[in-house]
N, C-alpha and C positions, 0 to 999 in steps of 0.2 A: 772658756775656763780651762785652765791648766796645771795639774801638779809639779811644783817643784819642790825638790825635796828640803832645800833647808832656807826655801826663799818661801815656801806658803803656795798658795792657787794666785795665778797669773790672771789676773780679767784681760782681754784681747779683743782690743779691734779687730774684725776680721776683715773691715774694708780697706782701712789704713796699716792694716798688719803692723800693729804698736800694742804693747801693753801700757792698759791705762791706767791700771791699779795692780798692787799686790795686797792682799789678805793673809795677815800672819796665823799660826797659830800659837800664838802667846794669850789665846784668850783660854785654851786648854790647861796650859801649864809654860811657863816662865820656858823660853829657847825651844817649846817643842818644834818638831817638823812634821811634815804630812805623810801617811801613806799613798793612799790612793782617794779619788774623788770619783762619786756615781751621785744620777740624778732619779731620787726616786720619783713615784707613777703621778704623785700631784706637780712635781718641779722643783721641787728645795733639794738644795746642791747638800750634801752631806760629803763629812770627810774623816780617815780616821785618822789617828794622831801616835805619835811614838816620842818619849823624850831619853835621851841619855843616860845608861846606868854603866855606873862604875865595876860596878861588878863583872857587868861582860864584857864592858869594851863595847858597847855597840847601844844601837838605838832600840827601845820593847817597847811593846801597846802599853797606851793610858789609858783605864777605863771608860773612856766618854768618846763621846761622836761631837762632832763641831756639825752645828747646821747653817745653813748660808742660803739668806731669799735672794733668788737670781733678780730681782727688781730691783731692791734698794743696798742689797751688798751689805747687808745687817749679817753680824752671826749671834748665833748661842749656843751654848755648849747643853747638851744632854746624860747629865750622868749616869753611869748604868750601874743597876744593882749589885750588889754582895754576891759573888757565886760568876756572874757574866762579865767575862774576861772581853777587852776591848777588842780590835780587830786586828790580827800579827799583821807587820807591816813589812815589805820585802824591798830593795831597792835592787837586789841581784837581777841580772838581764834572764837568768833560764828560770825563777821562781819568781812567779806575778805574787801579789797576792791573791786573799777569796772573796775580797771586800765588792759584794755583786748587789745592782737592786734588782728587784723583780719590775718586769714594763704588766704584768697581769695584777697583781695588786701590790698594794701601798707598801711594802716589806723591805727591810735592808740585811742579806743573810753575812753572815762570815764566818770561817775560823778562829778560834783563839784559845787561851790555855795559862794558866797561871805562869810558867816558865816558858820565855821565850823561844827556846830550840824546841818544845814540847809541844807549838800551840797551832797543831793539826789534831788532835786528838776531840775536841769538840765543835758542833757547830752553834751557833747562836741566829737567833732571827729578833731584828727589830721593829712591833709592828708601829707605823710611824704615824696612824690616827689616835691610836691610844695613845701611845708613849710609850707603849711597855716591851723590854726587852727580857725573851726566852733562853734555855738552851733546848737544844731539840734533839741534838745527837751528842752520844760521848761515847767513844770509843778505849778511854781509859781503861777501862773497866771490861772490852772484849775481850773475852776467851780467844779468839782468832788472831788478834793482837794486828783488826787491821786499821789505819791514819788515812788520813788523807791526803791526798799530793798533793803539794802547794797550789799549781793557779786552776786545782781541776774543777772546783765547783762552778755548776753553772747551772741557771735558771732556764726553762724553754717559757719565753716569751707566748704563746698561746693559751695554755693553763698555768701555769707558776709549777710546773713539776720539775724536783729540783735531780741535778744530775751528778754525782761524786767519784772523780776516780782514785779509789782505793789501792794502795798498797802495802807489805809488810814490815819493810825495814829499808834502809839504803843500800845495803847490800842484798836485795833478795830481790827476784824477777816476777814474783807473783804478785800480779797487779789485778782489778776489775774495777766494771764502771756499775754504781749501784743508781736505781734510780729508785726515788722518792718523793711523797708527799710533802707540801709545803709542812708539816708539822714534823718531819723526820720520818713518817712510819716511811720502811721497807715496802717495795711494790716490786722490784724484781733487781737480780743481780745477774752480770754480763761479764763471764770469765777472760778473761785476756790472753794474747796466744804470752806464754813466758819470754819478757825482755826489761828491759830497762825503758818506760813509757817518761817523755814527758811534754 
């Protein structure tokens, strides 16, 4: 399985090396495209979704997740609540996006944020037995006035403790990596020598 950005996930032969199918995401919203695709810890392929706004010129999160069973190639969309902004979606080669699952339990974390150029300012967790999607961090609202890097979030595969490399502005070299609980609490912060990290 494959993201392409304005083709959907590719399904691939990988003995014949041929794609056998394409999967749209028109089941999100009418022309959307994909961001990134991860396979959470039971197996259903999740994707998030970004559709065209006039306003900026450019593609923004939909609030929903597209789910996709790797057996029969079914999708269904997952809408997420009032307050939980979809997953920012990146196509640039130097900002991945944060769109990560956990392999330690069922969880799909990411960034997002009501305004597209804004949407490092929160994190979101989806826990994917219940259905129910959190926000867990919002750094809106810090006094430190610190975001988080675009591709830095990252889950450590043996316990689900989650890892964030923070920084203050585009122009500022004051960066660190904070590491946390899968629910957001704070468990320690990792100063960085001062540069431009990415």
């Amino acid at each position: 399985f494959a993201a392409h950005q304005s083709k959907g996930v590719l399904v691939i032969d990988p003995v014949l090396d041929v794609v056998e199918r394409v999967i749209t995401m028109d089941c999100a919203a009418p022309d959307a495209i994909i961001g990134s695709i991860v396979k959470s810890k039971d197996g259903s392929l999740w994707c998030s979704v970004a559709e065209y706004d006039e306003t900026y010129d450019y593609y923004t999160a939909i609030d929903k997740l597209v789910r996709i069973d790797p057996s029969t190639l079914e999708t269904s969309v997952e809408p997420l609540p009032e307050g939980v902004y979809g997953p920012s979606t990146s196509w640039a080669a130097w900002s991945a996006d944060t769109f990560r699952a956990s392999r330690y339990s069922n969880e799909i974390y990411w960034t997002g944020g009501a305004d597209n150029w804004f949407a490092n300012m929160e994190v979101f967790r989806f826990d994917v037995d219940a259905e129910r999607a959190t926000r867990i961090l919002d750094f809106s609202d810090d006094d430190d006035q610190w975001k988080v890097c675009c591709p830095s979030l990252g889950i450590d595969p043996a316990d689900g403790t989650l890892y964030l490399t923070l920084f203050k502005d585009v122009v500022s070299t004051q960066y660190m990596v904070r590491k946390c609980r899968a629910d957001g609490t704070a468990i320690r912060d990792y100063p960085m020598e001062r540069a431009y990290w990415f």
